[in-house]
C-alpha positions as CSV (number, residue, x, y, z in Angstrom):
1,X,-48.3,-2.5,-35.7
2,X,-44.7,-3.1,-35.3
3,X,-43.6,-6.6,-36.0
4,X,-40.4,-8.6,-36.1
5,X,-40.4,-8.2,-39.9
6,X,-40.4,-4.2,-39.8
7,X,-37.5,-4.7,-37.1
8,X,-35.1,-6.5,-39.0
9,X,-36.1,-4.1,-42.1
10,X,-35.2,-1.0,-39.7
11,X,-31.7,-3.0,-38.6
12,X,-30.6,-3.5,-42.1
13,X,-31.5,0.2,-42.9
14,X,-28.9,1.5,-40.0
15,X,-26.5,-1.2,-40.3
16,X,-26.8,-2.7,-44.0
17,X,-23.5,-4.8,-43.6
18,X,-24.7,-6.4,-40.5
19,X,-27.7,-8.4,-41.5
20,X,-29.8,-9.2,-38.5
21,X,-30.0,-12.7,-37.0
22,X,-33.4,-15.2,-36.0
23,X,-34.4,-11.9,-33.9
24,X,-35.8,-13.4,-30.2
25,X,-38.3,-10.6,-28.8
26,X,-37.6,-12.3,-24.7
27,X,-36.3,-9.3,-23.4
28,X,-32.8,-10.0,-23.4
29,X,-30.4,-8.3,-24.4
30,X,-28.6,-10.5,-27.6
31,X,-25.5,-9.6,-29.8
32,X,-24.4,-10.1,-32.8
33,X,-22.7,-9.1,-35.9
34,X,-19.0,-8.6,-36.7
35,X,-17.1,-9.3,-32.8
36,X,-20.3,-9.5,-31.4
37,X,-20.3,-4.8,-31.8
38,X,-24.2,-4.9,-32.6
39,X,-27.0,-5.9,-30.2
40,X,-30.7,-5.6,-29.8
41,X,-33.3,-5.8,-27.1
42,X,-36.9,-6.6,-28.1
43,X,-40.3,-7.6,-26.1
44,X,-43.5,-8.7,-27.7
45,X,-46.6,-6.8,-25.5
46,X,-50.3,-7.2,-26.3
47,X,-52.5,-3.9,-26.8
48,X,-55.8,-3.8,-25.3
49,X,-57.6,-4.4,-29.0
50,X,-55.3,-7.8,-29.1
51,X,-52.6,-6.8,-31.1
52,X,-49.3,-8.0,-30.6
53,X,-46.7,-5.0,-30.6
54,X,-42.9,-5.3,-30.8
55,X,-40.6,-2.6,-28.7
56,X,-37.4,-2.3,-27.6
57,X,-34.0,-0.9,-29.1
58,X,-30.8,-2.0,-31.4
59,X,-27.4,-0.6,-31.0
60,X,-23.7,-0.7,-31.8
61,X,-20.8,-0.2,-29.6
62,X,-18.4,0.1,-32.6
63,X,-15.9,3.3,-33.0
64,X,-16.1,2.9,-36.6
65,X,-19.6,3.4,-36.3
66,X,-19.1,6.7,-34.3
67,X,-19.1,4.8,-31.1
68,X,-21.7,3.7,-28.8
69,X,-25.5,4.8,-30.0
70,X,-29.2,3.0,-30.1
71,X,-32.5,3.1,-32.0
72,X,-35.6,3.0,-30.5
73,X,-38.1,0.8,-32.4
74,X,-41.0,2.7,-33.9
75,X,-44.4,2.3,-32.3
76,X,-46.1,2.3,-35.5
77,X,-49.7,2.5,-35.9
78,X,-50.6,2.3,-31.9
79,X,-53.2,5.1,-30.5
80,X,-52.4,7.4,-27.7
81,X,-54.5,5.3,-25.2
82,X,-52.3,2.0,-26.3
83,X,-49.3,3.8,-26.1
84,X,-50.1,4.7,-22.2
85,X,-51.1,1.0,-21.6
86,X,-48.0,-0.3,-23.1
87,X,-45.7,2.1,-21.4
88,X,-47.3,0.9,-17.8
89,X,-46.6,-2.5,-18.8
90,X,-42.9,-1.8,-20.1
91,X,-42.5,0.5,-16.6
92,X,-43.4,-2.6,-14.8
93,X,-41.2,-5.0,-17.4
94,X,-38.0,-2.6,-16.4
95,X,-39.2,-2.6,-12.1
96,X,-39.1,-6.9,-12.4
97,X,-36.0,-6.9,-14.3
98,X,-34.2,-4.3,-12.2
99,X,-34.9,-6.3,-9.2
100,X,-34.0,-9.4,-10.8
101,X,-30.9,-7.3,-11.6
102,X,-30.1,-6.6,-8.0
103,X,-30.9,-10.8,-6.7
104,X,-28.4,-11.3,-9.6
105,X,-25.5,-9.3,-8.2
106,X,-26.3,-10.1,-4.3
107,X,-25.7,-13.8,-5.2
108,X,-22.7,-12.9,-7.8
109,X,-21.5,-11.4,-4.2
110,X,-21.9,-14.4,-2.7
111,X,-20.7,-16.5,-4.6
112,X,-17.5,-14.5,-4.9
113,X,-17.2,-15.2,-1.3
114,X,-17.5,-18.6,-0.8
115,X,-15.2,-19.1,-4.0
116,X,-12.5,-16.3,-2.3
117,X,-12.3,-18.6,0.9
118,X,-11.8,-21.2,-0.5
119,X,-8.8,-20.1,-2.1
120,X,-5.8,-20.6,-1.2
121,X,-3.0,-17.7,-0.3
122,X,-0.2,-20.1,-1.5
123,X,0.3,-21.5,-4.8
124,X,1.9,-21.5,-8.3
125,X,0.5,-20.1,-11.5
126,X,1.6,-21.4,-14.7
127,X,-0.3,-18.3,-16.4
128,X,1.8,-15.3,-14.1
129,X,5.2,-17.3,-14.7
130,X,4.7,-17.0,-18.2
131,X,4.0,-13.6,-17.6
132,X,7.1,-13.2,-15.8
133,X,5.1,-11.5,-12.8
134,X,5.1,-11.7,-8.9
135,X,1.7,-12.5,-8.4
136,X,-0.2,-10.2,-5.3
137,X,-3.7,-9.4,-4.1
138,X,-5.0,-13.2,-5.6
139,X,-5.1,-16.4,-4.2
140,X,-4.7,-20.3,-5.6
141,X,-6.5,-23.3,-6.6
142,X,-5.7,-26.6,-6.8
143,X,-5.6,-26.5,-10.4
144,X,-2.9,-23.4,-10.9
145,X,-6.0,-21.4,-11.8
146,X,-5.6,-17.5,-9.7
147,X,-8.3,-16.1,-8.1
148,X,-8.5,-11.9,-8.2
149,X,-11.4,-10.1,-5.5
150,X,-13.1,-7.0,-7.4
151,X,-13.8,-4.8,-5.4
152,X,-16.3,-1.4,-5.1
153,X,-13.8,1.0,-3.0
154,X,-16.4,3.4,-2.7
155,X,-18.7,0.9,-0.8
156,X,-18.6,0.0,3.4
157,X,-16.4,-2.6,3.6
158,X,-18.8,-5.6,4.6
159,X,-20.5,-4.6,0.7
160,X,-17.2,-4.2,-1.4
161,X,-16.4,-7.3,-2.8
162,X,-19.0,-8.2,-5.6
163,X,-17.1,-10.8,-7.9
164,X,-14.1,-12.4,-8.4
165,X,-11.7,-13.3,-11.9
166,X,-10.6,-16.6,-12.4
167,X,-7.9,-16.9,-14.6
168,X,-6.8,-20.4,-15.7
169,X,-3.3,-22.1,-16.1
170,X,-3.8,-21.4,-20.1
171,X,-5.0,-17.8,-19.6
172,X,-8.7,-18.2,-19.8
173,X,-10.2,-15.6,-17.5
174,X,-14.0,-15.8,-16.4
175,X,-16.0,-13.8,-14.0
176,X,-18.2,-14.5,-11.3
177,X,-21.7,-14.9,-13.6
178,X,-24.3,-12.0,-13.0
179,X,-22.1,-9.2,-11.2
180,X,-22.3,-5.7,-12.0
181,X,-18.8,-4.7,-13.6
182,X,-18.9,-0.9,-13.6
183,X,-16.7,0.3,-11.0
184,X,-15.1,-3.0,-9.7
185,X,-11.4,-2.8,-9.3
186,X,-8.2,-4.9,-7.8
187,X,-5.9,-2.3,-6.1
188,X,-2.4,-3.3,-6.1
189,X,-0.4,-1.6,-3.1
190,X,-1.7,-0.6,0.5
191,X,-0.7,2.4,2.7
192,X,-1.5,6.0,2.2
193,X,-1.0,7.0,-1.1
194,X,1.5,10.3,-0.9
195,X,-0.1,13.5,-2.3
196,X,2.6,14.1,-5.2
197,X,2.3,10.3,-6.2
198,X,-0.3,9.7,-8.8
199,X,-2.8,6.8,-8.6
200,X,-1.9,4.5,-11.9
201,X,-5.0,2.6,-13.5
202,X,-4.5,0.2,-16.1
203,X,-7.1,-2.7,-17.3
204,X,-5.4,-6.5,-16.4
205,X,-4.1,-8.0,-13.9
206,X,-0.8,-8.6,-15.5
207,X,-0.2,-5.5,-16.8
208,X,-0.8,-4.4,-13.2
209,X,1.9,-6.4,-11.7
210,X,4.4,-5.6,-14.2
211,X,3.6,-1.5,-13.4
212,X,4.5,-2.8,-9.9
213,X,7.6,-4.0,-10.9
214,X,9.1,-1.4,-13.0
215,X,8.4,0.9,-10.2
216,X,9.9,-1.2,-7.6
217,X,6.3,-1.5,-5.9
218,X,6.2,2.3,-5.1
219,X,3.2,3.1,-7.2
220,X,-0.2,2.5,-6.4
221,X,-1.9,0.6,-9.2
222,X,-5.7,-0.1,-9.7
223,X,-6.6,-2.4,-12.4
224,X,-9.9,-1.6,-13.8
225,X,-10.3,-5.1,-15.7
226,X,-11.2,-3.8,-19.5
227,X,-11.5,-0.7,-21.5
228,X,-14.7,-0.2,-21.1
229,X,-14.7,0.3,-17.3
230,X,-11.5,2.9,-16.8
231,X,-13.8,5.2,-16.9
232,X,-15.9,4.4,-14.4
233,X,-12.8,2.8,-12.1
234,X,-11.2,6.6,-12.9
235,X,-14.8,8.4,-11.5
236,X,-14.6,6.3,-8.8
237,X,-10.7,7.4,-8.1
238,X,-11.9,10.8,-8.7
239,X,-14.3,10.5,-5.6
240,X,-12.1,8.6,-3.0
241,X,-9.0,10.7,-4.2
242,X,-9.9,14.3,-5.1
243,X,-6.7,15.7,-4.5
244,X,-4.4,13.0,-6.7
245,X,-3.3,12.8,-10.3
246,X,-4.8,9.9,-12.3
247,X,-2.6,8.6,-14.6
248,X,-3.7,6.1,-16.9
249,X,-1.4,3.2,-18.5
250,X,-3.6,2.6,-21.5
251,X,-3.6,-1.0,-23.8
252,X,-2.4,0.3,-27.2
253,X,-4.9,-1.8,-29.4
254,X,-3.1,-1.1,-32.7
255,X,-4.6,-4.2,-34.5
256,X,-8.2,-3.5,-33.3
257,X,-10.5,-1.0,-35.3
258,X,-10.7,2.1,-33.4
259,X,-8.1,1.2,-30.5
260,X,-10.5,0.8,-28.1
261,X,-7.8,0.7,-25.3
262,X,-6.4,4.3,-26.0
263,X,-9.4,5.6,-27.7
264,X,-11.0,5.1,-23.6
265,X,-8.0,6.0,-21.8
266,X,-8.1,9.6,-24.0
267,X,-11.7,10.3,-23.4
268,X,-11.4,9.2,-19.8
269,X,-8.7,11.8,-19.5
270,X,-10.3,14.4,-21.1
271,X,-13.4,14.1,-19.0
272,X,-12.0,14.2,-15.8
273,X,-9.4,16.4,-15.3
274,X,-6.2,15.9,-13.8
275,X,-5.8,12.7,-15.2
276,X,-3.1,12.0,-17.9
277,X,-2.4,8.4,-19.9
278,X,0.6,7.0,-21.1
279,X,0.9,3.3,-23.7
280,X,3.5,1.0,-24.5
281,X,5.8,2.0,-26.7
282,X,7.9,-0.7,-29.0
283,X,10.1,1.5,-31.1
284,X,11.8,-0.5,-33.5
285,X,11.7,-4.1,-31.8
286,X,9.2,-6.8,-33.9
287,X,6.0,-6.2,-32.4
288,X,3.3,-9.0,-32.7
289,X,-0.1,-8.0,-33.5
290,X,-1.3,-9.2,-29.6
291,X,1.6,-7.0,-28.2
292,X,-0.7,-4.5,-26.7
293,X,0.3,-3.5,-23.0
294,X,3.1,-3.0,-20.8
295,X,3.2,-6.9,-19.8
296,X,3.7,-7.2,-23.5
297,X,6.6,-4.8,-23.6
298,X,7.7,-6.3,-20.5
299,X,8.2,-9.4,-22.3
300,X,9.3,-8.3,-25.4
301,X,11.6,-5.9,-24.5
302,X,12.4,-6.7,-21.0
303,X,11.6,-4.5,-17.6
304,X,13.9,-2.0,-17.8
305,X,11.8,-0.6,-20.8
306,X,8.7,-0.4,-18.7
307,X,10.5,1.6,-16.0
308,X,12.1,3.7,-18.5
309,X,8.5,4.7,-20.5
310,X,6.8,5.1,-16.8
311,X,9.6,7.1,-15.4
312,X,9.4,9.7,-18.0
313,X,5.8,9.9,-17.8
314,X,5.8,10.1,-14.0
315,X,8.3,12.9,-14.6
316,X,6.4,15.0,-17.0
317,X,3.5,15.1,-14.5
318,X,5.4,16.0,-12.1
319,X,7.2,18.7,-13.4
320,X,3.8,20.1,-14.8
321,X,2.7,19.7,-11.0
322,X,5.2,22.2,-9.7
323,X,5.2,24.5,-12.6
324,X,1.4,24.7,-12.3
């Protein structure tokens, strides 16, 4: 049978410099490991002979480990019989936890609301005036902490908000607890979006209000809170805007393995079509190693660099437009 021994033995096989912790078999889903990259998922079940059996899976969502992947544990030494049994019993496992899922994110939702009128639409923000943004789409608390609405666009109205982003006076950001993230979004900008104006996405609310800036408010800017949810912001986009360009202003991650925040933003592109990226550029100023997106390049190298590196890229896409 499968125990917690033969699990870690299996985890130190696939990632030998990544020794695995105390391993909990609950159910949960637990991380560890350099920046918290490797996880694992484990549930003891009982066969019918009385056995204990350990299943689940371990993963790694590191690009120097060729990117997201997962290994299922090995049902050692279980006949066919047990295996149906235990299947049943994880089927049932994954109904309860899926529904616990969905009570998660209905009071996530709720929450979201109460904390969102409660708000206020007036305030000051010690965090966007270091920024050196005009704040739009949030509302205050008494404490100079901002609060941001994410949104599904592709839901009925009465269903779209599902969480909110608090981001404190010192920068700390937290998220409504038990939401579901994939697809949530902050559009910046209201009206009809023109046909020959692309739809910018980028991932953080600053960075969002600084694309705002540089183009004088004109563009219509979603921010799709991290790297790991452009692409499901973009598919979204896809849907609600068929006929639009995507264009992507991508984090340039250049002292993080892998650079998560372009490494996305390309594989986004590639996937969907029609959708091109652009990253902040530095050229020969000091760069710090946190200087990463175009709110950094904002405030290292001042607005007019922004527009500049947007204004081109706009202009390439356009010109490919009509040529096309």
């Amino acid at each position: 049978m499968t125990s917690l021994h033969d699990v870690a033995h299996q985890m130190r096989l696939v990632l030998p410099d990544e020794p695995p912790p105390d391993l909990s078999p609950d159910g949960k889903r637990r991380y560890f490991g350099h920046k918290k990259k490797s996880w694992y998922r484990l549930r003891e079940m009982r066969t019918r002979g009385g056995s204990t059996v350990v299943v689940g899976a371990f993963g790694n969502f590191s690009a120097s480990k060729g990117g997201q992947w997962k290994v299922d544990i090995d049902w050692k030494g279980i006949s066919a019989e047990e295996r149906q049994a235990l299947q049943t019993q994880r089927s049932a496992f994954v109904d309860a936890e899926r529904a616990q899922k969905a009570r998660d994110n209905a009071m996530a939702a709720m929450g979201a609301a109460d904390l969102w009128r409660t708000a206020s639409a007036t305030g000051r923000s010690p965090y966007l005036q270091r920024k050196l943004v005009d704040a739009e789409a949030c509302r205050y608390l008494p404490d100079g902490s901002i609060v941001l609405p994410l949104l599904r666009y592709d839901l009925p109205r009465d269903e779209a908000l599902k969480a909110v982003q608090r981001i404190y006076p010192d920068g700390t950001k937290r998220f409504t607890r038990g939401f579901s993230k994939p697809r949530c979004a902050l559009r910046l900008g209201g009206g009809v979006i023109p046909m020959d104006q692309p739809i910018l996405v980028c991932e953080g609310y600053a960075t969002a209000l600084t694309i705002r800036m540089a183009t004088e408010r004109r563009a219509t800017v979603f921010m799709a809170l991290d790297a790991g949810n452009l692409a499901h912001v973009c598919e979204m986009l896809r849907e609600l805007y068929a006929e639009h360009r995507l264009l992507i202003c991508a984090d340039d991650d250049w002292r993080t393995e892998g650079n998560p925040g372009r490494d996305k933003a390309r594989s986004t592109a590639k996937a969907l079509g029609r959708c091109d990226m652009v990253w902040p550029v530095f050229g020969g100023v000091l760069r710090g190693d946190k200087d990463t997106d175009f709110n950094d390049l904002h405030a290292r190298c001042g607005l007019g660099r922004v527009n500049a590196q947007l204004r081109a890229a706009l202009g390439a896409i356009q010109r490919y437009s009509h040529a096309a």
